[in-house]
DRENROKE-866748 format. One record per residue: residue number from 1; residue in one letter; chain; x, y, z of N, C-alpha, C in turn. Coordinates in steps of 0.1 Angstrom, whole numbers, plus 5000, padded with zeros to 4 digits. Each point is the difference from the previous one (the first is absolute). Layout:
<gulos>
  num  residu  chaine   n_X   n_Y   n_Z  ca_X  ca_Y  ca_Z   c_X   c_Y   c_Z
  NUM       A       A     X     Y     Z     X     Y     Z     X     Y     Z
...
</gulos>
This chain:
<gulos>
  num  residu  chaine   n_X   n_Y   n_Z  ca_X  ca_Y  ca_Z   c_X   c_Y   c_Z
    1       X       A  8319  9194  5147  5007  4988  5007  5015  5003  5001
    2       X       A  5009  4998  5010  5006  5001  5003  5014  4991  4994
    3       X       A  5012  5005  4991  5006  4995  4996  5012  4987  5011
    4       X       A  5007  4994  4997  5004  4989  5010  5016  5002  4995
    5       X       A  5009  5001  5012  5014  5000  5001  5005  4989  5006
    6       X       A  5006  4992  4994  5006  4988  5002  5015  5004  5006
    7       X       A  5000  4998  5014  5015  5008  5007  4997  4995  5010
    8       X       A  5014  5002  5007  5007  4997  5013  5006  5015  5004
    9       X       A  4999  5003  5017  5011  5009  5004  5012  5002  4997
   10       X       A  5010  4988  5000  5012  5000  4996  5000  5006  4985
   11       X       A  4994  5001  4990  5002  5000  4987  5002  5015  5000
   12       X       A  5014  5004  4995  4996  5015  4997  4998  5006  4988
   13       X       A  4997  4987  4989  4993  5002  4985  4988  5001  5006
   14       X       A  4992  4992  5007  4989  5003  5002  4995  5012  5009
   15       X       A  5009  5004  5008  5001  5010  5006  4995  5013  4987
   16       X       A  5005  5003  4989  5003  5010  4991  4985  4996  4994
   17       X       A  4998  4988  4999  4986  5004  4993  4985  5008  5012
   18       X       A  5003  4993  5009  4990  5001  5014  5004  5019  5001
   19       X       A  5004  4997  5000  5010  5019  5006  4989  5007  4988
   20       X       A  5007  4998  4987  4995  5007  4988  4982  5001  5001
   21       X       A  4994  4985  5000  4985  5000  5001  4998  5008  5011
   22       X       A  5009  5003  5013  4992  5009  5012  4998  5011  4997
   23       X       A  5011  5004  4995  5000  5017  4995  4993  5002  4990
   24       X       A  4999  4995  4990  4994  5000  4992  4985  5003  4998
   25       X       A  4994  4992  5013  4984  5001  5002  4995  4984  4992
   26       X       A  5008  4993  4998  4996  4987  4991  4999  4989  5011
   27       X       A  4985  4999  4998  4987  4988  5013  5017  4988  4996
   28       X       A  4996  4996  5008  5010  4990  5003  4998  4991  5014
   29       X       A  5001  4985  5000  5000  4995  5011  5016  4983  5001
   30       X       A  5001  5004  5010  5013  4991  4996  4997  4983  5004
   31       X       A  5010  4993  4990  4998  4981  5005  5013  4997  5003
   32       X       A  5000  4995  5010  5009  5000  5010  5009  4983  4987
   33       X       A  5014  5000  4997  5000  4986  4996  5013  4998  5009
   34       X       A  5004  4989  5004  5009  4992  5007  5014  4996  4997
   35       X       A  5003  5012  4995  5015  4996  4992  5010  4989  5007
   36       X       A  5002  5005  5013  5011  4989  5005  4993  4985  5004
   37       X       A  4986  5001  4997  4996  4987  5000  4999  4996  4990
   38       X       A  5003  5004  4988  5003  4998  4983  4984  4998  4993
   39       X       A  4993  5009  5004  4991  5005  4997  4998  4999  4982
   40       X       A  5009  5010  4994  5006  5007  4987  5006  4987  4993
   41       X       A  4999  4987  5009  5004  4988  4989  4991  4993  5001
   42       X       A  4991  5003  5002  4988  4990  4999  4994  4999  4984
   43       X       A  4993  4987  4999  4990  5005  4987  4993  5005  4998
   44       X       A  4993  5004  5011  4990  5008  5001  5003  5020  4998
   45       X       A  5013  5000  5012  5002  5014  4995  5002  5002  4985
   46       X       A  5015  4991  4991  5004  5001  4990  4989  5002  4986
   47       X       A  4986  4992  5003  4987  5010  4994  4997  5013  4998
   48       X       A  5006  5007  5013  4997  5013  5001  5011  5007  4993
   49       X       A  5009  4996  5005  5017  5007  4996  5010  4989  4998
   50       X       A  5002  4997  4982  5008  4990  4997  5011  5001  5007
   51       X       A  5006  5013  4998  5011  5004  5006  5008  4995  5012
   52       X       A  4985  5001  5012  5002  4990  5011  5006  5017  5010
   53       X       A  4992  5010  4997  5008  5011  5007  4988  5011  5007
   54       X       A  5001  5007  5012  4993  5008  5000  5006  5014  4998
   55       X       A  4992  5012  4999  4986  5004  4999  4990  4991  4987
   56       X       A  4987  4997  5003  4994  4997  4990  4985  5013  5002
   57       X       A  4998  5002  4990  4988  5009  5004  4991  4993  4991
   58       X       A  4988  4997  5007  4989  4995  4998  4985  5010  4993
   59       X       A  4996  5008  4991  4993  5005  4998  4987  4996  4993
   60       X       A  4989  4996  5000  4992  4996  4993  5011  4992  4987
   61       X       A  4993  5002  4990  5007  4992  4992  5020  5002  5001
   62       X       A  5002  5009  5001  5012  5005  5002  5010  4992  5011
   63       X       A  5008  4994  4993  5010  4996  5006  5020  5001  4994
   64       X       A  5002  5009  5010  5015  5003  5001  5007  4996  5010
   65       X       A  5014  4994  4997  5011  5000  5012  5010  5013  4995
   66       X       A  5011  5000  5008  5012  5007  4995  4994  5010  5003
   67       X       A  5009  5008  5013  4997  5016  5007  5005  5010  4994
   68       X       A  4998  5003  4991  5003  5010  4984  4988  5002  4995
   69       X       A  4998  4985  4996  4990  4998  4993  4982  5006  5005
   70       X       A  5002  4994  5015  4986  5007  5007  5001  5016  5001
   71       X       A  5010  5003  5006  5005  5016  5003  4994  5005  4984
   72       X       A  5006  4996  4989  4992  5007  4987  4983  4996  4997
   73       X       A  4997  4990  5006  4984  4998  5001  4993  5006  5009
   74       X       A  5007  5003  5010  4991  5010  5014  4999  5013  4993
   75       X       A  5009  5007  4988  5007  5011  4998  4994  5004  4987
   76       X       A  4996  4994  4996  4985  4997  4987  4985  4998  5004
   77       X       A  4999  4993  5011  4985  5000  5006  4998  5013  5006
   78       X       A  5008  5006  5007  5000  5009  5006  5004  5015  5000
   79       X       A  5007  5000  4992  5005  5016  4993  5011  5003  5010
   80       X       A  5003  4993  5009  5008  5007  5012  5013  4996  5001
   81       X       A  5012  5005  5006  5015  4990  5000  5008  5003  4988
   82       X       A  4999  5001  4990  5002  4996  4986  5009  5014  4992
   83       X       A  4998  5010  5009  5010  5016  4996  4988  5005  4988
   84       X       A  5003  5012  4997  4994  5005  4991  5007  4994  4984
   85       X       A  4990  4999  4993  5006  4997  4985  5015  5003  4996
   86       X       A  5003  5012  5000  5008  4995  4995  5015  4996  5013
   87       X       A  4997  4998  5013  5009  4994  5011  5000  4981  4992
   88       X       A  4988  4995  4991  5002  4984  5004  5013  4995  4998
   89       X       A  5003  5001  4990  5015  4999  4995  5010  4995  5016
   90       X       A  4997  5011  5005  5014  5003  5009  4993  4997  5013
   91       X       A  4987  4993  5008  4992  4990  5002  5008  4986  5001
   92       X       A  4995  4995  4987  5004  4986  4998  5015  5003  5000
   93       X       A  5012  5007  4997  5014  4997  4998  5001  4996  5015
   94       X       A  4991  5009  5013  5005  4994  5009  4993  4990  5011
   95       X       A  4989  4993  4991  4994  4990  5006  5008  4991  4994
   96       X       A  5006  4999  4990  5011  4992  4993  5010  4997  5008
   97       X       A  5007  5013  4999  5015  5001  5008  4997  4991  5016
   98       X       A  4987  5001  5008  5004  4999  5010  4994  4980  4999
   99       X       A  4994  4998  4988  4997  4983  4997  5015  4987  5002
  100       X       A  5009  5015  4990  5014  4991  4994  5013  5004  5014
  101       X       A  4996  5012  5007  5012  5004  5006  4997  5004  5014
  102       X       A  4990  4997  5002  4997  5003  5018  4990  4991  5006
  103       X       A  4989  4997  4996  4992  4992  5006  5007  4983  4996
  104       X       A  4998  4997  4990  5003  4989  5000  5017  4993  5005
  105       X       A  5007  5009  5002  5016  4992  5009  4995  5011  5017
  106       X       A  4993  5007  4998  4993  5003  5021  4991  4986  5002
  107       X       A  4993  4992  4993  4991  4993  5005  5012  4987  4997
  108       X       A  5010  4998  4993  5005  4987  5003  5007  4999  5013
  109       X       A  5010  5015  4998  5002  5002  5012  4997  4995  5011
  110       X       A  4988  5007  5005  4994  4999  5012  4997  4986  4998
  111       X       A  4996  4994  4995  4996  4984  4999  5009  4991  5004
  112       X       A  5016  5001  4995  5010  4997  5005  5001  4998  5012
  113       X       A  5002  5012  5006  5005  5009  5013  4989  4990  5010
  114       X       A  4984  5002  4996  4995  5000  5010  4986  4988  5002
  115       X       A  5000  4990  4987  4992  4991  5002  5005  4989  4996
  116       X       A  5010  5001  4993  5010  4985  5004  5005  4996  5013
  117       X       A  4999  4989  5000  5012  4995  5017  5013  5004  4998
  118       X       A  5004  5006  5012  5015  5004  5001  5008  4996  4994
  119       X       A  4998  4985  5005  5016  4997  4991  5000  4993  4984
  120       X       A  4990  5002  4995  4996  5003  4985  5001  5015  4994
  121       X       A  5004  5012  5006  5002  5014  4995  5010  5003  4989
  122       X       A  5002  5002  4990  5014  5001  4992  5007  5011  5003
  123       X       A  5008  4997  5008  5009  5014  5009  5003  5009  4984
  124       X       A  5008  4993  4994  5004  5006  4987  4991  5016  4989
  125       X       A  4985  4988  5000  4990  5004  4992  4996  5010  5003
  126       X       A  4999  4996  5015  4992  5014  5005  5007  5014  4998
  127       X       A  5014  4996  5006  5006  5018  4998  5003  5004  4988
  128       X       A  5001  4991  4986  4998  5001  4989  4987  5010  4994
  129       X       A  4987  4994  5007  4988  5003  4997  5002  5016  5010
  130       X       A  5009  5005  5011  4995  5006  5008  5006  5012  4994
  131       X       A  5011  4996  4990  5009  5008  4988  4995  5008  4993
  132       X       A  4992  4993  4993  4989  5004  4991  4989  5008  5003
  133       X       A  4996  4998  5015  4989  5007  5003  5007  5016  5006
  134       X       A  5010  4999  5010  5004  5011  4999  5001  5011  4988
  135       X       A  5004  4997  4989  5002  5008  4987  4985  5004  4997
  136       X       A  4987  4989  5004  4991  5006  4991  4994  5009  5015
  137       X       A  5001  5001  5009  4997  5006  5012  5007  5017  4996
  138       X       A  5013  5000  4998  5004  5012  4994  4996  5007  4989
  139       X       A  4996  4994  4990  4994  5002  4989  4983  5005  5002
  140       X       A  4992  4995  5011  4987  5007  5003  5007  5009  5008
  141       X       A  5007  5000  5010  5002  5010  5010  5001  5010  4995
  142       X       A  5008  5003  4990  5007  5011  4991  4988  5004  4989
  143       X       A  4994  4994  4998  4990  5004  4992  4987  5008  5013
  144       X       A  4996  4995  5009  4993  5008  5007  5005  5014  5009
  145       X       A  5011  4999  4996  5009  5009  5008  4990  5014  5003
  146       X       A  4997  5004  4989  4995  5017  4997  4985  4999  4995
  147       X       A  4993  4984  5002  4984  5001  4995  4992  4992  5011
  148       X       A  4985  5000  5000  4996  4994  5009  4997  4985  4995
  149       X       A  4991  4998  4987  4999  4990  4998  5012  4995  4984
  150       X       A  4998  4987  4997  5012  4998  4990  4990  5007  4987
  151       X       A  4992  4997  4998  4995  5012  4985  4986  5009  5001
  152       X       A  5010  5013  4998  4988  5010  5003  5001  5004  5012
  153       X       A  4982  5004  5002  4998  5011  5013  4993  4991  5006
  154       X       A  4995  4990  4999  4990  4989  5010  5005  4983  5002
  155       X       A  4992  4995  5008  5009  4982  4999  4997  4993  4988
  156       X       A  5006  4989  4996  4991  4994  4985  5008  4985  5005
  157       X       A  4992  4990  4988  5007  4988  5004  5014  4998  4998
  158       X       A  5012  5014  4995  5012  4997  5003  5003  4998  5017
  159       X       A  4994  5011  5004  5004  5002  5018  4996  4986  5007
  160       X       A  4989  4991  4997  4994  4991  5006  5008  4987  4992
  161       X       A  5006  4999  4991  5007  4989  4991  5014  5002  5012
  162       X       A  5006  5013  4998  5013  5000  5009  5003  5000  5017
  163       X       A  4986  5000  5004  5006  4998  5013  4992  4990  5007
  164       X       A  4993  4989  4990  4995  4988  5004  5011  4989  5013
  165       X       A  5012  5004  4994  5007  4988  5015  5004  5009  5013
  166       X       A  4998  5014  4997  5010  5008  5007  4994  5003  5015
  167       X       A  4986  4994  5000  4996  5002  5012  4999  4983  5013
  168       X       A  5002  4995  4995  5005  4986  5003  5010  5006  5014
  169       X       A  4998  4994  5008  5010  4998  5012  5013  4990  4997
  170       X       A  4997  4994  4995  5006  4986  5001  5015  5006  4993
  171       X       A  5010  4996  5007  5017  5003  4991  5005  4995  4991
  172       X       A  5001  5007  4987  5006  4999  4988  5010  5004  4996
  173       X       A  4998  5011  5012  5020  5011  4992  4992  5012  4992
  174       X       A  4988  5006  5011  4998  5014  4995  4994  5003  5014
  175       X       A  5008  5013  5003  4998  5007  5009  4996  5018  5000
  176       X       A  4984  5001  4998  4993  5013  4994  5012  5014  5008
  177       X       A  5003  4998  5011  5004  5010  5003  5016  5005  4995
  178       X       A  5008  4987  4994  5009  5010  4995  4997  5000  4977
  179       X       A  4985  5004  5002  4996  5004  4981  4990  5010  5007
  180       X       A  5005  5013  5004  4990  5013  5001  4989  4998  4994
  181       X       A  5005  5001  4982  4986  5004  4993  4991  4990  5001
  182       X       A  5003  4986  5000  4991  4989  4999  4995  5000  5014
  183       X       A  5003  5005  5007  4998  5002  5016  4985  5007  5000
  184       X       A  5003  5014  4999  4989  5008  4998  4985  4996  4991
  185       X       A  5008  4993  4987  4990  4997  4991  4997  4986  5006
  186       X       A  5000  4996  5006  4994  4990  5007  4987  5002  5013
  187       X       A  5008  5016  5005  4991  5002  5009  4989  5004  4991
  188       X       A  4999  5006  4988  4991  5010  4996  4991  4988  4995
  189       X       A  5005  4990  4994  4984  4994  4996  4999  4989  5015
  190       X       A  5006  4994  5008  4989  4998  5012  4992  5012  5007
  191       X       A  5000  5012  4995  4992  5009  5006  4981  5000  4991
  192       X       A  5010  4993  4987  4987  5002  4989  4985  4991  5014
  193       X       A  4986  5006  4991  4992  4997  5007  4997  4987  4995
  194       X       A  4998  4991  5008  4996  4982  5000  5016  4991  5001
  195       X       A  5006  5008  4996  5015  4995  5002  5003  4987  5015
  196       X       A  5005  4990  4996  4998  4989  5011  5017  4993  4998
  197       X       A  5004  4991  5011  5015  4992  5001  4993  4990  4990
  198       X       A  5012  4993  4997  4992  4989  4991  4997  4985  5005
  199       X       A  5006  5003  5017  4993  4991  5006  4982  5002  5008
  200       X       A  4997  5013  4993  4989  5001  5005  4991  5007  4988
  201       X       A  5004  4999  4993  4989  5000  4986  4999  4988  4994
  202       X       A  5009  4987  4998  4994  4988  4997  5005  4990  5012
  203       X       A  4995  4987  4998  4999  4990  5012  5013  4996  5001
  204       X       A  5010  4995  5010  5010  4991  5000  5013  5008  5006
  205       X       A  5010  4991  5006  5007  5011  5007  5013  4986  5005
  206       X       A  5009  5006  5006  5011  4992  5005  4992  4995  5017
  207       X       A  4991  5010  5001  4999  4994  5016  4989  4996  4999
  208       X       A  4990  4993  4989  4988  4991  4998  5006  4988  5003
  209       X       A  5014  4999  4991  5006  4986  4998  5008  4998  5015
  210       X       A  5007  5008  5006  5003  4995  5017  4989  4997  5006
  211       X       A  4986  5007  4999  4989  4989  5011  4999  4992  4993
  212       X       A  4999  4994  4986  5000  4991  4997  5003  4989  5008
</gulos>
């Protein structure tokens, strides 16, 4: 039976777990939830995920939110992602680093920028936030400079943790072509095999909600 992903397209936490189960070979099917129709405040969601957040991964008895958290459950069911023994260490340092210092101020970001009404945007916040992201953008850049993936010789759920927002269209104040290394290493895993946008590996999109 097929495990159940509780995600939206927009999400690029959900994005990192969906990514992770593809490569991975982990059966997976996704549930589409309604965020901007406040789906995730319901009481019915909040049964699933107190938290009120997606990804939630649904497994037979198994139930996890927090895209860390699944990325290390795909990575234990599976043997795959996860670096060789003794890589885990340095693995998790950078499913970490990219929890506290790139994904989560790229997704407020963009959130900001581009699903609030205009004139609710905090001019301030943003370039604040856009501050911050530049430094940790240099900080992978510079690290992929001379490797293909961030640990080791193959992808693992560091690669799929760090470039969960980076394929997003939508404008946040990162532009792939002037970060070479994150450039390349972005082409190298959409090359991977089952590799999908993350508007077309789970349901939901900016232009579902214009026919709206």
């Amino acid at each position: 039976m097929s495990a159940t992903l509780y995600c939206f397209g927009e999400s690029g936490n959900a994005y990192k777990a969906a990514l992770t189960m593809t490569l991975a070979g982990y059966d997976w099917t996704p549930r589409y939830v309604d965020f901007f129709g406040g789906e995730t405040r319901t009481p019915e969601f909040r049964a699933i995920n107190v938290m009120g957040e997606v990804p939630v991964l649904v497994d037979g008895d198994t139930t996890l939110s927090q895209s860390g958290a699944i990325q290390y459950h795909v990575v234990k069911a599976t043997g795959r992602m996860g670096g060789s023994p003794d890589q885990a260490e340095e693995v998790l340092r950078w499913v970490l680093w990219d929890n506290h210092k790139l994904s989560s101020q790229a997704g407020m970001t963009r959130f900001l920028m581009n699903f609030l009404p205009e004139a609710k945007r905090p001019t301030e916040v943003i370039g604040f936030m856009q501050g911050r992201l530049k430094a940790a953008y240099a900080t992978l850049d510079a690290h992929l400079k001379d490797r293909d993936w961030i640990v080791g010789d193959a992808p693992s759920i560091a690669d799929t943790a760090c470039s969960g927002y980076l394929y997003y269209p939508e404008p946040f104040g990162f532009n792939r072509a002037e970060w070479p290394g994150i450039d390349r290493w972005l082409d190298a895993i959409s090359a991977l095999p089952g590799w999908k946008h993350p508007y077309d590996m789970m349901p939901g999109s900016p232009a579902d909600r214009v026919k709206a």
